[in-house]
C-alpha positions as a printed NumPy array, in Angstrom:
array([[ 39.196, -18.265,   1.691],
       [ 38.002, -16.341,   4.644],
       [ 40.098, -17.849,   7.434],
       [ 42.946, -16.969,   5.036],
       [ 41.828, -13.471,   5.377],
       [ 40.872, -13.153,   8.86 ],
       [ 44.622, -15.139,   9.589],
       [ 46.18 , -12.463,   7.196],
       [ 44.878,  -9.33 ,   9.235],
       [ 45.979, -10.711,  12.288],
       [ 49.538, -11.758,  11.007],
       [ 50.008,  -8.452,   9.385],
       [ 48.655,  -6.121,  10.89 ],
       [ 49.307,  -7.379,  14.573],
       [ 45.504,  -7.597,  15.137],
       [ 43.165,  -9.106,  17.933],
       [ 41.126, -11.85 ,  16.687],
       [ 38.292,  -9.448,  17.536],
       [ 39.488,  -6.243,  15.311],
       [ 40.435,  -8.873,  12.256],
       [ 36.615, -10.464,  12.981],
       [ 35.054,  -7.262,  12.844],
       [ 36.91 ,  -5.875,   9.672],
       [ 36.128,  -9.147,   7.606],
       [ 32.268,  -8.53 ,   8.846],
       [ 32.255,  -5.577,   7.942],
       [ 34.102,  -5.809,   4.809],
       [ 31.699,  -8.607,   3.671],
       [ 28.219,  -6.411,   4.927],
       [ 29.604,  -4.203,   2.598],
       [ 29.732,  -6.59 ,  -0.109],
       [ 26.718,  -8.315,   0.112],
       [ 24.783,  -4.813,  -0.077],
       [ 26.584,  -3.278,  -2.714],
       [ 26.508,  -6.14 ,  -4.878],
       [ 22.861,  -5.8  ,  -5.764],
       [ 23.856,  -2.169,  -6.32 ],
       [ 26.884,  -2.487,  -8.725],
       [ 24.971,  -5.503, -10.471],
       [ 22.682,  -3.59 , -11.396],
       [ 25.088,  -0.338, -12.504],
       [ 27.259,  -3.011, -14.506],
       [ 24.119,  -4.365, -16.234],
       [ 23.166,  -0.998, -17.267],
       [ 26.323,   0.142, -18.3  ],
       [ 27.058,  -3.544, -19.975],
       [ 30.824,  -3.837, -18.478],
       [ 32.017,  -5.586, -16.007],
       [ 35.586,  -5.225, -15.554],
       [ 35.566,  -1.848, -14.51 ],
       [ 33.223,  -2.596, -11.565],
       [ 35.171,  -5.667, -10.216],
       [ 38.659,  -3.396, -10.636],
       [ 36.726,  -0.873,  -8.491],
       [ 35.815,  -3.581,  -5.769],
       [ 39.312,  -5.053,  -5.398],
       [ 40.669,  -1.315,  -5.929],
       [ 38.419,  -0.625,  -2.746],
       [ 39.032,  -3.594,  -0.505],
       [ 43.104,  -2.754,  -0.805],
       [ 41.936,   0.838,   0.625],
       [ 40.172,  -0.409,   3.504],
       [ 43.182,  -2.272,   3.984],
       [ 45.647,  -0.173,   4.244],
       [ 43.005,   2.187,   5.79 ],
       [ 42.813,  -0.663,   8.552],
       [ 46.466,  -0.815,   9.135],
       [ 46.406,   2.939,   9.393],
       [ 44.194,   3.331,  12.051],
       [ 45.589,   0.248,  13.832],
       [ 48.906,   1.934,  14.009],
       [ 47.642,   4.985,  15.351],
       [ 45.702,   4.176,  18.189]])
């Protein structure tokens, strides 16, 4: 799945294979720290969905937020 991405953000968004290696680090950093974090929240809370809705909801921002920037500089 992640060379899909990492092909994706460089088809799409006219990306250097350096910018679309740096975004998918980033993006999955960000993952691997805050899934101890919402885990744990989702435990508590004892729901799921919401949580996982709130992760895809946020990758599609960072997206777009990527293709944004990209576009502008």
């Amino acid at each position: 799945m992640a060379p899909v991405i990492k092909e994706f953000i460089i088809d799409c968004f006219d990306a250097s294979n350096t910018k679309a290696s740096m975004f998918f680090t980033l993006e999955m950093l960000a993952y691997v720290i805050f899934a101890v974090v919402w885990g744990s929240l989702s435990d508590k809370c004892g729901k799921r969905k919401p949580f996982i809705v709130f992760g895809f909801g946020g990758s599609a921002v960072l997206c777009g937020a990527y293709h944004k920037f990209n576009t502008e500089g």
